[in-house]
SERO-4910 file (N, C-alpha, C, O; in steps of 0.05 Angstrom, whole numbers):
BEGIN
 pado doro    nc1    nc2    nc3   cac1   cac2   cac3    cc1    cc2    cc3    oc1    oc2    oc3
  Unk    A   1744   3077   2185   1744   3073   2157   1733   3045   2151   1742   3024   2161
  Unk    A   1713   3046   2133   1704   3020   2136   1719   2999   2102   1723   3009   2079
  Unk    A   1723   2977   2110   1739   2961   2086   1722   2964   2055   1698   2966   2052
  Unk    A   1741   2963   2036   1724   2962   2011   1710   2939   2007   1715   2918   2017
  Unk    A   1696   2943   1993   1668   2926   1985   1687   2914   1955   1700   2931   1943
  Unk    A   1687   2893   1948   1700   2882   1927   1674   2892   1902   1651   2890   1908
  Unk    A   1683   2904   1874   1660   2908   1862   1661   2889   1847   1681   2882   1834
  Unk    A   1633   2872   1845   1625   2853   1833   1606   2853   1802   1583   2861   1801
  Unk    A   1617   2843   1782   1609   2832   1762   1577   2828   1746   1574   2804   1746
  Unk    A   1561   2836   1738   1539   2840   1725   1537   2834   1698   1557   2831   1683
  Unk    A   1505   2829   1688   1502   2821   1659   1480   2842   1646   1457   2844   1654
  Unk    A   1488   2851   1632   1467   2869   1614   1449   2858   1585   1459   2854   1563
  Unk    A   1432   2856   1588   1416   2846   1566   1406   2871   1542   1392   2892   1543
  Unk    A   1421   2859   1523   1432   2885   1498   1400   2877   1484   1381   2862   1488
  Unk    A   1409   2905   1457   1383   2902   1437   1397   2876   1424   1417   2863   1427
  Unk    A   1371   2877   1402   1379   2851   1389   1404   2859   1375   1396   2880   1364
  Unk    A   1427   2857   1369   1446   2854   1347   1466   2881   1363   1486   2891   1353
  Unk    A   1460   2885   1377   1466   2914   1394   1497   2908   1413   1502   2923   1432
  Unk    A   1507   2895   1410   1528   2882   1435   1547   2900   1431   1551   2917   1448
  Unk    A   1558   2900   1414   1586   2925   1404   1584   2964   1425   1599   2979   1437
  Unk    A   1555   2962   1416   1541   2989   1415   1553   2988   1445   1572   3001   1453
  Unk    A   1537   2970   1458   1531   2969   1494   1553   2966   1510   1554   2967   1534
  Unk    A   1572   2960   1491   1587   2949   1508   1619   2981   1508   1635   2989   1525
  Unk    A   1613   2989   1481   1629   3019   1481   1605   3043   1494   1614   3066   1496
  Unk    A   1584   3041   1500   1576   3061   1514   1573   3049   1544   1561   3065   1559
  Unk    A   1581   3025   1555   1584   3021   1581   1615   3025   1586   1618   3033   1609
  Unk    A   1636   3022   1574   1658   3033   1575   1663   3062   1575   1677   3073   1593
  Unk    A   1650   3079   1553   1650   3105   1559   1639   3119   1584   1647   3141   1592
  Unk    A   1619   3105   1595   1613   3117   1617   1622   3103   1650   1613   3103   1673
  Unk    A   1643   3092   1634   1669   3088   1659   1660   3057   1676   1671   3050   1696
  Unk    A   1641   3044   1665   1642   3004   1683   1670   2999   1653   1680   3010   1634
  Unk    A   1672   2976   1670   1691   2952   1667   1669   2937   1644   1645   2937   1650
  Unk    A   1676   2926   1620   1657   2913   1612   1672   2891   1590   1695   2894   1582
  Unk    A   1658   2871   1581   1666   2858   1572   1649   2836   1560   1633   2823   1574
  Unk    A   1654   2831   1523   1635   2825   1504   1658   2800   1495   1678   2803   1481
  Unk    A   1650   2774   1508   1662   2747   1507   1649   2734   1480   1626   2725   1480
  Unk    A   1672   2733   1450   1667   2730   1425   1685   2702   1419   1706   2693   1429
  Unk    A   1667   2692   1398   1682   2660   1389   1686   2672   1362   1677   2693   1354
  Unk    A   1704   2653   1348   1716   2659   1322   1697   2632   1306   1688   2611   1316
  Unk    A   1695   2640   1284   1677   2626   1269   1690   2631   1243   1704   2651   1240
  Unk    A   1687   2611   1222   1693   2623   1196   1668   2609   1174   1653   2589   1174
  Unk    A   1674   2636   1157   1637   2642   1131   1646   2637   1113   1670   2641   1115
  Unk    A   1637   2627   1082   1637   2623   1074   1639   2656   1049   1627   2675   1058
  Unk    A   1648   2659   1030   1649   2680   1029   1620   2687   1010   1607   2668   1003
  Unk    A   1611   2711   1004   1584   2720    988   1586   2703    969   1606   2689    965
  Unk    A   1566   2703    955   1560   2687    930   1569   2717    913   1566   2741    920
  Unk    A   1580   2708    891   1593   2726    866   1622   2736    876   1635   2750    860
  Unk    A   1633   2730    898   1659   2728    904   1675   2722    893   1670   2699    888
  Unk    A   1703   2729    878   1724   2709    870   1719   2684    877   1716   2681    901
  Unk    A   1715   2657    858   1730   2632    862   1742   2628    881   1752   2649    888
  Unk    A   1749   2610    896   1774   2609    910   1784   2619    932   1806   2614    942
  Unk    A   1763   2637    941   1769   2654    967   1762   2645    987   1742   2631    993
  Unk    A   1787   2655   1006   1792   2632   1026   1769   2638   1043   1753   2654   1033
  Unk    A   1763   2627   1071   1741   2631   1082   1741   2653   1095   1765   2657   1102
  Unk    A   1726   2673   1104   1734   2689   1122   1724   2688   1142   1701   2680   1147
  Unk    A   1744   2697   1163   1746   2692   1199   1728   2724   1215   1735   2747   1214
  Unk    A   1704   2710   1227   1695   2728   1243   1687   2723   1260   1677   2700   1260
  Unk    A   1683   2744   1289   1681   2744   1308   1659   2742   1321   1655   2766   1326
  Unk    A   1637   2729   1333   1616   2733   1336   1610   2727   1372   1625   2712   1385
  Unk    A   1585   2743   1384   1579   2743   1408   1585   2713   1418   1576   2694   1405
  Unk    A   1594   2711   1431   1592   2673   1449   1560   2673   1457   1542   2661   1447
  Unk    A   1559   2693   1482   1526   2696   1490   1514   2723   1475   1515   2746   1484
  Unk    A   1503   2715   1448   1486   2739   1440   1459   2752   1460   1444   2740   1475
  Unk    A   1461   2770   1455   1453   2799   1464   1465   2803   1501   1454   2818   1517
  Unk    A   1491   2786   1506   1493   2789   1530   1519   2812   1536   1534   2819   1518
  Unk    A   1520   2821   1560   1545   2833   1561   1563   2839   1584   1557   2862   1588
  Unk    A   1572   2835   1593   1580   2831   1623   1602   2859   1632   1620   2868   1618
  Unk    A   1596   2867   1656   1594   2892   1668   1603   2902   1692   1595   2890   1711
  Unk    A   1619   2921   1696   1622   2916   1728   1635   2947   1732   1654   2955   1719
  Unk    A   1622   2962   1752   1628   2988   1764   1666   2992   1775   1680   2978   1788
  Unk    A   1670   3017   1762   1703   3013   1770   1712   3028   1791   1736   3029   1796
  Unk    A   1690   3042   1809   1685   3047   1836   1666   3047   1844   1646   3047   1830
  Unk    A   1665   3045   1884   1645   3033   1898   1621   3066   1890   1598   3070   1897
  Unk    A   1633   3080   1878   1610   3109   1875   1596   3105   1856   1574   3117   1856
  Unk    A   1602   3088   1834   1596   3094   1810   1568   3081   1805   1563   3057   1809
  Unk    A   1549   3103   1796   1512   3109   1795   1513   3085   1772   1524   3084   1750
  Unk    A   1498   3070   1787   1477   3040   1759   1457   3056   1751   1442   3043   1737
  Unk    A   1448   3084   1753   1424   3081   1750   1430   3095   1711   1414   3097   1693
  Unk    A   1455   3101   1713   1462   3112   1687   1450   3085   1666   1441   3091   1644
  Unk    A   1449   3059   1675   1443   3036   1663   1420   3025   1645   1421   3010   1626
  Unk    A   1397   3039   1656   1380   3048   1645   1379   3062   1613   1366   3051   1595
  Unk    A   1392   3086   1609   1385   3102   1582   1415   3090   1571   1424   3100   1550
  Unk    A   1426   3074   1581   1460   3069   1563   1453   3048   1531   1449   3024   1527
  Unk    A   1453   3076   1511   1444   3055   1483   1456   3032   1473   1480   3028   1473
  Unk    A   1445   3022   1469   1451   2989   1464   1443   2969   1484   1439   2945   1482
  Unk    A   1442   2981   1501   1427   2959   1535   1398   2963   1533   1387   2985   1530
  Unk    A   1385   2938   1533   1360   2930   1534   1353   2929   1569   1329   2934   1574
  Unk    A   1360   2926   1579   1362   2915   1615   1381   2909   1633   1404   2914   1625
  Unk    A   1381   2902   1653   1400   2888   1672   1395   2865   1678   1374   2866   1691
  Unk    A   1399   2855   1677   1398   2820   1686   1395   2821   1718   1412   2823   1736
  Unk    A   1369   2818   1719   1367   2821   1755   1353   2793   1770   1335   2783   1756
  Unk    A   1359   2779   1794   1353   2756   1805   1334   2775   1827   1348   2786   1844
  Unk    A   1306   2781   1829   1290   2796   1847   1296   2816   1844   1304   2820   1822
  Unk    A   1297   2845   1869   1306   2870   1850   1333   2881   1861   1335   2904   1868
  Unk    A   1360   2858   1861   1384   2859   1850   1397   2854   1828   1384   2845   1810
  Unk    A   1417   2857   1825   1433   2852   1794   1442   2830   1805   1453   2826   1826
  Unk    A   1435   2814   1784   1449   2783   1782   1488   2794   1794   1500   2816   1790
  Unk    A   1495   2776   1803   1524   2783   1803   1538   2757   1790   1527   2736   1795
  Unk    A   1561   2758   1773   1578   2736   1755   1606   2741   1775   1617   2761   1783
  Unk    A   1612   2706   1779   1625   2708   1802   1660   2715   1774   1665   2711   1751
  Unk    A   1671   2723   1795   1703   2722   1777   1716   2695   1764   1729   2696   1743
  Unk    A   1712   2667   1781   1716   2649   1771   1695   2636   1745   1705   2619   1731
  Unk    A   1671   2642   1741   1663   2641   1716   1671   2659   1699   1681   2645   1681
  Unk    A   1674   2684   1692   1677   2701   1683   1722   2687   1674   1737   2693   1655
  Unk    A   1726   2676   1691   1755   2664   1679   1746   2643   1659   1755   2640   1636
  Unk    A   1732   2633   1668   1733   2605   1660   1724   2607   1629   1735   2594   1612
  Unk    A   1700   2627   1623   1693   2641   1599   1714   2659   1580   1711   2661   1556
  Unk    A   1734   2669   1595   1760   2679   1582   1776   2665   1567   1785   2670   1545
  Unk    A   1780   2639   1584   1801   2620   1584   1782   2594   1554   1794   2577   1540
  Unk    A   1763   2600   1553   1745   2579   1533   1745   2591   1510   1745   2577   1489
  Unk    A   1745   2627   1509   1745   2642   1486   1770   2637   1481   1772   2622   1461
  Unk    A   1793   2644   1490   1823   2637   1483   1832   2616   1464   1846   2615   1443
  Unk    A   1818   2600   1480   1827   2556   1466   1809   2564   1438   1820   2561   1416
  Unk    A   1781   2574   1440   1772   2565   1418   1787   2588   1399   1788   2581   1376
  Unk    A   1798   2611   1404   1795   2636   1385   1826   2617   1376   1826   2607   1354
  Unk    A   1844   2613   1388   1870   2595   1370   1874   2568   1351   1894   2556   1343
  Unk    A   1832   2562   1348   1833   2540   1336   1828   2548   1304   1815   2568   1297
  Unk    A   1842   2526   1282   1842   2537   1263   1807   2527   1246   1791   2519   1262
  Unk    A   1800   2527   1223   1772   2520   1218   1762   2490   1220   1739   2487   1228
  Unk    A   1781   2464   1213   1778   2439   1222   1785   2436   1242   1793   2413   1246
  Unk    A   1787   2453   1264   1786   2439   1298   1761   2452   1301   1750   2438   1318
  Unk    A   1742   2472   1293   1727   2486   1302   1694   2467   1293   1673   2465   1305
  Unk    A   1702   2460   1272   1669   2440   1262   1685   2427   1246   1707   2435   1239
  Unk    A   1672   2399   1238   1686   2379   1217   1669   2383   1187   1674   2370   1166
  Unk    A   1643   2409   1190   1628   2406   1176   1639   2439   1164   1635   2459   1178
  Unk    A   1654   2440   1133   1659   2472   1127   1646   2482   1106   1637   2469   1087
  Unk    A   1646   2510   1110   1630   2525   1097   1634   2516   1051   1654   2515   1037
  Unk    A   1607   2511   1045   1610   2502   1019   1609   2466   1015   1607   2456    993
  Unk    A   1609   2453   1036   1604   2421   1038   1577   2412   1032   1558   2424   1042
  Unk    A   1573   2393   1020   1545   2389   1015   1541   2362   1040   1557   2343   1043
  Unk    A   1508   2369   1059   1508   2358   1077   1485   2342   1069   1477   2342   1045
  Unk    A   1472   2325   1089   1441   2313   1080   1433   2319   1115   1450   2314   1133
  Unk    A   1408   2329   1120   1383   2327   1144   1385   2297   1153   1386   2278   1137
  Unk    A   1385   2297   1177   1382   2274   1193   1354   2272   1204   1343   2250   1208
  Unk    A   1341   2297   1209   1320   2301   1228   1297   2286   1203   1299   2289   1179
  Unk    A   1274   2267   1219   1260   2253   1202   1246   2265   1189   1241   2252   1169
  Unk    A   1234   2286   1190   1212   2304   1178   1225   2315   1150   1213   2318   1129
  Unk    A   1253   2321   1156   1267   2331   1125   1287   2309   1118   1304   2314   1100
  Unk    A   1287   2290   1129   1298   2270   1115   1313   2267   1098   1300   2263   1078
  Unk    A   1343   2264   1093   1343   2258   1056   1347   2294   1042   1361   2298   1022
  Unk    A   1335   2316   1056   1332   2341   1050   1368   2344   1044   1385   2331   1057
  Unk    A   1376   2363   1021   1406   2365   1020   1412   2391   1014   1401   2405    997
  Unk    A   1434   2397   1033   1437   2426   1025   1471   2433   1022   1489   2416   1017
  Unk    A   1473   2454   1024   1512   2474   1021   1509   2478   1058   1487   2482   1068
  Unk    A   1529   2477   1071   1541   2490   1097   1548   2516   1077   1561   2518   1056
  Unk    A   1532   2536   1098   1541   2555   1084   1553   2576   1111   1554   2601   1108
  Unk    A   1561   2560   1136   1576   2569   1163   1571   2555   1184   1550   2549   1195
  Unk    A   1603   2549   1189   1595   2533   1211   1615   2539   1242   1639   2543   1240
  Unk    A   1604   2539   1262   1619   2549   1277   1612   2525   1308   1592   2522   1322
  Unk    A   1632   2515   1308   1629   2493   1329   1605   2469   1329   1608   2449   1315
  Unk    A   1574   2470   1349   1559   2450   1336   1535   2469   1324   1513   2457   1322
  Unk    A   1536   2492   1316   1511   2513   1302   1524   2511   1268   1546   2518   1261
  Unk    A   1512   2504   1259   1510   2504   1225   1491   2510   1218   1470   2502   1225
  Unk    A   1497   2534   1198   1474   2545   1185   1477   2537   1154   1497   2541   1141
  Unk    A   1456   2525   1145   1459   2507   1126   1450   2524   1093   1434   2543   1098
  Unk    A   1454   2522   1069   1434   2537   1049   1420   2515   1035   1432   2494   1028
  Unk    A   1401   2517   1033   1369   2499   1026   1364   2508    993   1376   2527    983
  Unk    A   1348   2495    981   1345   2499    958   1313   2486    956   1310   2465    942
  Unk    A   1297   2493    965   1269   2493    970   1247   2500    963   1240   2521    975
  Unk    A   1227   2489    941   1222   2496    921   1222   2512    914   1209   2532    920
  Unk    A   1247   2506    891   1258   2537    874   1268   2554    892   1271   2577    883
  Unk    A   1272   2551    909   1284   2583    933   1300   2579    945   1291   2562    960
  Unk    A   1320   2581    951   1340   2585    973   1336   2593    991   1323   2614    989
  Unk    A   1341   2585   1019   1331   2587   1044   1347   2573   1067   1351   2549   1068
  Unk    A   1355   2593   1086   1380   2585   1110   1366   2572   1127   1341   2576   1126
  Unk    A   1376   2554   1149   1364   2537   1166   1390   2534   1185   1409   2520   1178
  Unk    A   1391   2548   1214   1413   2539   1223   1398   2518   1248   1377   2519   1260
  Unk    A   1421   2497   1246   1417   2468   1265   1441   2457   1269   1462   2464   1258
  Unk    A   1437   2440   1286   1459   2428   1298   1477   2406   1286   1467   2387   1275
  Unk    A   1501   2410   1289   1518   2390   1277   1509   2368   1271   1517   2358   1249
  Unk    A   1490   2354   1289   1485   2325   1301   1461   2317   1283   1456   2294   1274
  Unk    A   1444   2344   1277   1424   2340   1257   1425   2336   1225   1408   2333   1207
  Unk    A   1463   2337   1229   1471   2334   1187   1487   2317   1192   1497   2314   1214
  Unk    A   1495   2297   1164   1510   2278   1154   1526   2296   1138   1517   2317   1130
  Unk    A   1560   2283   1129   1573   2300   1098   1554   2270   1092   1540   2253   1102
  Unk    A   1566   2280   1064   1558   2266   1035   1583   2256   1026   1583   2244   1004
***
């Protein structure tokens, strides 16, 4: 009898916006899988009640990624291919990348800390703040945070006459 083979860990490269999809039709067809999400909070629609609080959502940590792993040494990759919502396999030459278990903690354990943080531990910059551009080319440029989730801010612009999103980095806005 020869010893088991420990089954090891994989990454699937989803369609664009597809992670949800890929990740319940790699479960349905019996891998281990798992779609590592940060908590963010938005700003609510424009024409919303006044006053409404921000709302809390969940978004990919690594978009279009998805991490994967066979729940016996039998079980056919080649199903991996037509599984909707999977764009590819994440392969290093022509194996599957393998994600060791201690990253794959350490990514658990980061989603955890951040998913228990409330919206001022998460950015100092919140949704509805008016910011100013640091970057020299827009200079002086001023806009609404209209979401912000750790150092990614997506900002709303008012550019001639138009409104227009711009997401950048914390480091690239001042408050006001």
């Amino acid at each position: 009898m020869t010893p088991a083979v420990p089954l090891t860990w994989h990454v699937a490269y989803t369609k664009p916006r597809q992670e949800e999809i890929a990740l319940l039709n790699l479960r349905n067809q019996g891998f281990e899988a798992y779609l590592p999400k940060f908590k963010a909070f938005k700003k609510p629609r424009a024409g919303a009640r006044a006053g409404k609080p921000l709302q809390v959502v969940y978004e990919p940590m690594f978009p279009r990624y998805v991490f994967f792993k066979p729940t016996s040494a039998k079980q056919s990759m080649g199903t991996l291919r037509s599984t909707r919502g999977v764009a590819s396999v994440v392969m290093i030459g022509s194996a599957f990348a393998n994600v060791t278990p201690a990253l794959l903690e350490a990514i658990r354990a980061a989603e955890a800390e951040r998913n228990e943080m409330d919206a001022d531990q998460l950015s100092p910059y919140q949704p509805g703040a008016r910011v100013r551009l640091r970057d020299p080319s827009l200079q002086g440029l001023e806009g609404l945070v209209q979401e912000a989730s750790g150092q990614r801010v997506i900002l709303l612009l008012n550019i001639l006459g138009r409104e227009k999103t711009l997401k950048v980095d914390a480091s690239q806005i001042e408050g006001m």
